[in-house]
C-alpha positions in Angstrom: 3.2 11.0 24.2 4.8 9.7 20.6 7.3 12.4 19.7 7.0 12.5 15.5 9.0 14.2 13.0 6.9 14.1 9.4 9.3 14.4 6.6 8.1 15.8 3.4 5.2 18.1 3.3 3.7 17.8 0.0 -0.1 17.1 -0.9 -0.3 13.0 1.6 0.9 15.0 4.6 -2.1 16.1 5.1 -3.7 12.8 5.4 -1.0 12.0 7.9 -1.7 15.5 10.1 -5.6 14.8 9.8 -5.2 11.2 11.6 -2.8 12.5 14.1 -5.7 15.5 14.8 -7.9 12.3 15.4 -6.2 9.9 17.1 -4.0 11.9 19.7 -1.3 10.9 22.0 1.2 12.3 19.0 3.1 15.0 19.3 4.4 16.4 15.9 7.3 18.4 17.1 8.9 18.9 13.6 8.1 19.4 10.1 11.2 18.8 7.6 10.7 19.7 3.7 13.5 21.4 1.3 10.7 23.4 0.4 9.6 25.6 3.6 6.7 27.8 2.5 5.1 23.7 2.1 6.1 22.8 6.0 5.1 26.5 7.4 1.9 25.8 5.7 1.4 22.8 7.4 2.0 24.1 10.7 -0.7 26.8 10.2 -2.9 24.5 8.7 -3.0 22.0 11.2 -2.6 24.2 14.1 0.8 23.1 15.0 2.5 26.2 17.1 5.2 23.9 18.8 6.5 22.2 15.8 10.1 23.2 14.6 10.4 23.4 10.8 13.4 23.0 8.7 14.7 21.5 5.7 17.2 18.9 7.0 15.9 15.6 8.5 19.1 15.0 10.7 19.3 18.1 11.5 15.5 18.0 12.7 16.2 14.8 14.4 19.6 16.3 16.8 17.3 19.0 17.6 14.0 17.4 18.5 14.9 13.9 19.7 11.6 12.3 18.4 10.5 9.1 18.7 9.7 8.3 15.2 9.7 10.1 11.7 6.9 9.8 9.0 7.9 9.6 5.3 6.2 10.8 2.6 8.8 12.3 1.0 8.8 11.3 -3.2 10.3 7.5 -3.8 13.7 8.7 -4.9 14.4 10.2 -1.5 13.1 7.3 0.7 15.8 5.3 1.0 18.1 8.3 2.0 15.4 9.4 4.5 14.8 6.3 5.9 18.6 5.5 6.7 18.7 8.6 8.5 15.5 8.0 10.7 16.4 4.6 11.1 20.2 4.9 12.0 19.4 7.5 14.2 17.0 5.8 16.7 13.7 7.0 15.1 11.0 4.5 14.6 9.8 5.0 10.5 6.3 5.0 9.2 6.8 4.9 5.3 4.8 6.0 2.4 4.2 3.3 -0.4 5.9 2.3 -1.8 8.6 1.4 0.6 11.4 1.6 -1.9 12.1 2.5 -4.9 14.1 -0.4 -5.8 14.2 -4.1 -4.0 17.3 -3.6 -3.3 17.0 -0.3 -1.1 14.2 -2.0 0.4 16.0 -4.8 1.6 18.6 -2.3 2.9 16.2 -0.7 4.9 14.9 -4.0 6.1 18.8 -4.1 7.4 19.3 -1.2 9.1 16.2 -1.0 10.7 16.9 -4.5 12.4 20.5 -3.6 13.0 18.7 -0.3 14.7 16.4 -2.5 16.6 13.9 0.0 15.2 9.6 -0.8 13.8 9.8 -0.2 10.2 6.2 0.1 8.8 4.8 0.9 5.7 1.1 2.9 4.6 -0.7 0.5 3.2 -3.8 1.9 3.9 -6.2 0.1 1.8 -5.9 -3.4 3.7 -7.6 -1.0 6.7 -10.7 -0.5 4.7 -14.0 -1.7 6.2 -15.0 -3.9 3.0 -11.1 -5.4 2.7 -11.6 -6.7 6.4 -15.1 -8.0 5.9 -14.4 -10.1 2.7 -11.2 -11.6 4.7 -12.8 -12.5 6.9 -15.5 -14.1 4.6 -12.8 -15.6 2.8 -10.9 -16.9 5.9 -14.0 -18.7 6.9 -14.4 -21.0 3.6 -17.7 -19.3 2.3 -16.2 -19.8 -1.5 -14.2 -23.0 -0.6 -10.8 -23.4 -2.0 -10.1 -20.1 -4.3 -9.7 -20.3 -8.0 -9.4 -16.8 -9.2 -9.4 -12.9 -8.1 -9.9 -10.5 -10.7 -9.7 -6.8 -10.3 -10.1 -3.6 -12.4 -8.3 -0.2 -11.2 -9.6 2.7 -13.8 -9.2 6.8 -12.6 -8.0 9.6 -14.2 -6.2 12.0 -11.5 -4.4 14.6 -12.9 -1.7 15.1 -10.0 0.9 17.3 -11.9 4.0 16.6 -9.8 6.2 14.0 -9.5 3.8 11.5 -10.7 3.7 12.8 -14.1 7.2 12.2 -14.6 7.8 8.6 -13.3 9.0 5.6 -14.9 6.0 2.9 -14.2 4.0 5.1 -12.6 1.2 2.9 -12.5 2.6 -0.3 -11.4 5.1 1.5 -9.1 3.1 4.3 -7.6 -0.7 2.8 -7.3 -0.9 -1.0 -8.2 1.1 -1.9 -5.0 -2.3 -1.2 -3.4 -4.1 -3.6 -5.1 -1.3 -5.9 -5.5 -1.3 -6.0 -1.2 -4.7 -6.2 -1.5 -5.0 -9.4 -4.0 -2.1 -11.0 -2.0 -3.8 -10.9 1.5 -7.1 -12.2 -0.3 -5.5 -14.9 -2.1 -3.3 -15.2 1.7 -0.6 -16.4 -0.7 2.9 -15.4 -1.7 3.5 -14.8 -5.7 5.0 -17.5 -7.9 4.9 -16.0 -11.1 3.8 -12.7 -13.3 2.7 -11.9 -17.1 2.6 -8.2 -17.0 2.1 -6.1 -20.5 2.5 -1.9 -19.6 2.2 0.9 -22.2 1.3 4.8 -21.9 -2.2 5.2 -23.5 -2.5 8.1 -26.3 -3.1 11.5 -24.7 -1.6 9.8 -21.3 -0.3 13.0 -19.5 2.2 10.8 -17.4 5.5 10.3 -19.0 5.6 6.3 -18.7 3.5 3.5 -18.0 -0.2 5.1 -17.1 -2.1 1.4 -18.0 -1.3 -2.2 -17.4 -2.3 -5.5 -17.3 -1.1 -8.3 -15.3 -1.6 -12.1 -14.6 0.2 -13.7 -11.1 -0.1 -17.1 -10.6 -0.3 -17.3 -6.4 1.2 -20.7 -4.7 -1.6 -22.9 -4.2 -3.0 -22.1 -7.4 -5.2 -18.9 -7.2 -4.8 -17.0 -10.7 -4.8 -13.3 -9.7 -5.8 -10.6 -12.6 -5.0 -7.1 -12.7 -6.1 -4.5 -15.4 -5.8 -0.8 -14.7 -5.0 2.3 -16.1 -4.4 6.1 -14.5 -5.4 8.3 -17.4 -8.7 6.8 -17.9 -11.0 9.3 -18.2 -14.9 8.6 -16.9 -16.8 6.0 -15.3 -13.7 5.3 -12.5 -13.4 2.6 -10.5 -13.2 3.0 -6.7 -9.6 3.7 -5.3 -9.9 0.5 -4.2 -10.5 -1.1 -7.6 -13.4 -3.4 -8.2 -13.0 -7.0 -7.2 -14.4 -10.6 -8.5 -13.6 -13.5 -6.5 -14.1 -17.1 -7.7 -13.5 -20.2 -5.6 -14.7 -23.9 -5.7 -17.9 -23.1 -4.5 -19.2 -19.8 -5.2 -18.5 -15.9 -6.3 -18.1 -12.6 -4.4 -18.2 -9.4 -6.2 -17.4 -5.8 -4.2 -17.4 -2.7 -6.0 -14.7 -0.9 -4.0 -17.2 0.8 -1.5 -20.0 -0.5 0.4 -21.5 -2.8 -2.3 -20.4 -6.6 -1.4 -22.1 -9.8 -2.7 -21.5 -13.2 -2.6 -23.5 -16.5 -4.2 -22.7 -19.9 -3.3 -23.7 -23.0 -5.0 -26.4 -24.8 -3.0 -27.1 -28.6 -4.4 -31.0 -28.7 -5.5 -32.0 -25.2 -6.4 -32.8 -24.8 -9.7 -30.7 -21.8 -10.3 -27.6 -23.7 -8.7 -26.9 -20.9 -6.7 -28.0 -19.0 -3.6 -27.4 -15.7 -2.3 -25.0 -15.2 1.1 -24.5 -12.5 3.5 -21.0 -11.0 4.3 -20.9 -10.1 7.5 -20.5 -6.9 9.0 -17.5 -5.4 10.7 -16.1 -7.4 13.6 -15.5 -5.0 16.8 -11.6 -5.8 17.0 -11.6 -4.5 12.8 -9.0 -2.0 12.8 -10.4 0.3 10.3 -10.0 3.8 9.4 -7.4 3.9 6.6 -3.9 6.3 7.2 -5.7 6.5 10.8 -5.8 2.3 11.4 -2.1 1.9 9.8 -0.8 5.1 12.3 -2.6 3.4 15.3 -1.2 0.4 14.5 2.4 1.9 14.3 1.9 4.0 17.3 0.8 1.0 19.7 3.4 -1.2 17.7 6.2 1.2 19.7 4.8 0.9 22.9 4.4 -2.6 22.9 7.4 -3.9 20.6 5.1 -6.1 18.4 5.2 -5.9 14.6 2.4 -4.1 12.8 0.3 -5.8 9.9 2.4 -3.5 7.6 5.9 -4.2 8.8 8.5 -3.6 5.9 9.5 -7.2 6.2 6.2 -7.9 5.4 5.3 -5.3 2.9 8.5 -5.8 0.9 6.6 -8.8 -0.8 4.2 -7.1 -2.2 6.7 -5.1 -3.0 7.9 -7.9 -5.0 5.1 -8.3 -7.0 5.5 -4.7 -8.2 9.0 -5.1 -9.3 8.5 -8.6 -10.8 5.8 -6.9 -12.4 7.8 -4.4 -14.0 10.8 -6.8 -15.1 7.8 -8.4 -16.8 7.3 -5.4 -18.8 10.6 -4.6 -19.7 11.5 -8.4 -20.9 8.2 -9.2 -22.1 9.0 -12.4 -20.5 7.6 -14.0 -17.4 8.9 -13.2 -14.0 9.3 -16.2 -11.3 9.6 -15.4 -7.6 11.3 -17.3 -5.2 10.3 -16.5 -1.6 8.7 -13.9 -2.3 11.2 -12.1 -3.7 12.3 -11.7 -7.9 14.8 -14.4 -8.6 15.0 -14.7 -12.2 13.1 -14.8 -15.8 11.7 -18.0 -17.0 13.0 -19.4 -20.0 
């Protein structure tokens, strides 16, 4: 049994409690918020007797001895939250996104080696049944060499919260989805970024609710971002809608179940033919906040790095915050291994 502390008990902890209901072998044996009306709620909600609650991680962490802690706390705090767990001994499962600055996420990339600890971050969205499928499609040269991915992110939520008062909201809080997303399709790291941000009229965030961006991928894929979250009607999925291009054909996925590809077959008078993605594989992991916990939870018991390892995530990551120096300079941002090293000329 995986002893778990969950830190922060606002609105995603309940995705978190709801995949630990389903998968079992975790025991929750503390609930930590400031706030603890929010974690006594919890408890009661998911039927949680035996969990302690409090409002001090370390505090929580002396008393219960867990073997990991769950962050969802907001992005100011994680870096605070996740030295603690780290530092401490606890495996950390992290919200997105995993910092709220590179440089506190390399920090925590630090400590947690120094700790000898997993470090893994929710990127739920690369555990969606259509993201594996088209990877796999991808993987297996259906489209040839890529040229392009395209993808359009459109909702309106209105949150209230923490959200509505963030700088870059968008690009910071949401678009690291799709940016993880684009980067394991394009299975490239960033070279360069064109971003453009702005807060659309009657925007009821504070900063940044819509953006455009353009990455250039090594290799050559051009990957194309437009969003916005204070667009009201006609929304996208969560997962955005998607165009892929390569040297030999097209696959379009609407976010859900919808995926289609064409492929240009020599001879045929229309040039192209249609292709079927395959279904799931049986070794998929699936199942969004429940794929990523699973992964975590077997990632302590064996010692092997999940698929969302901070030292991996942090370059997506990347792509946010080159993203965002885009913005500021309105000047394009060049990586350098992944990581922001400077504005172009």
């Amino acid at each position: 049994m995986v002893r778990v502390v969950l830190a922060g008990c606002g609105m995603m902890s309940a995705d978190f409690l709801q995949a630990v209901a389903e998968i079992g072998g975790i025991d929750v044996v503390g609930l930590v918020d400031p706030a603890l009306c929010r974690a006594q709620e919890r408890r009661s909600e998911f039927n949680l007797p035996q969990a302690a609650v409090g409002p001090d991680l370390l505090t929580m962490i002396d008393q219960e001895h867990p073997h990991a802690v769950f962050d969802i706390v907001v992005p100011l705090a994680r870096h605070r939250v996740g030295v603690i767990a780290l530092s401490h001994g606890c495996h950390l499962l992290s919200e997105k996104p995993m910092a709220d600055s590179m440089a506190n996420a390399r920090d925590l990339i630090r400590v947690g080696v120094s700790a000898r600890r997993i470090h893994a971050v929710v990127q739920n969205r690369r555990y969606h049944p259509g993201v594996r499928r088209i990877v796999r499609f991808l993987r297996d040269g259906h489209l040839g060499r890529l040229t392009g991915i395209y993808c359009d992110f459109f909702q309106g939520p209105h949150f209230g919260g923490f959200r509505e008062e963030m700088q870059h909201v968008l690009l910071l809080d949401m678009a690291i989805h799709t940016f993880d997303i684009g980067r394991l399709f394009a299975d490239a790291l960033p070279q360069s970024v064109w971003c453009r941000e702005w807060n659309p009229s009657k925007s009821w965030y504070a900063h940044g609710a819509a953006a455009i961006a353009v990455f250039e991928m090594i290799g050559g894929v051009i990957f194309s971002y437009r969003g916005s979250w204070c667009a009201e009607g006609l929304a996208t999925s969560s997962q955005s809608t998607w165009r892929i291009t390569g040297e030999c054909g097209t696959l379009l996925w609407d976010g859900g179940d919808n995926i289609r590809a064409e492929v240009h077959e020599p001879g045929l008078s229309s040039g192209c033919k249609p292709v079927a993605v395959p279904p799931l594989d049986p070794a998929d992991r699936v199942g969004g906040h429940r794929g990523v916990i699973e992964d975590f939870v077997n990632s302590i018991r064996t010692g092997q790095l999940p698929e969302t390892a901070a030292s991996e995530n942090i370059k997506s990551l990347a792509m946010v915050f080159g993203a965002i120096r885009s913005a500021e300079t309105g000047k394009v941002s060049v990586f350098c291994e992944g990581d922001l090293a400077r504005e172009s000329e």
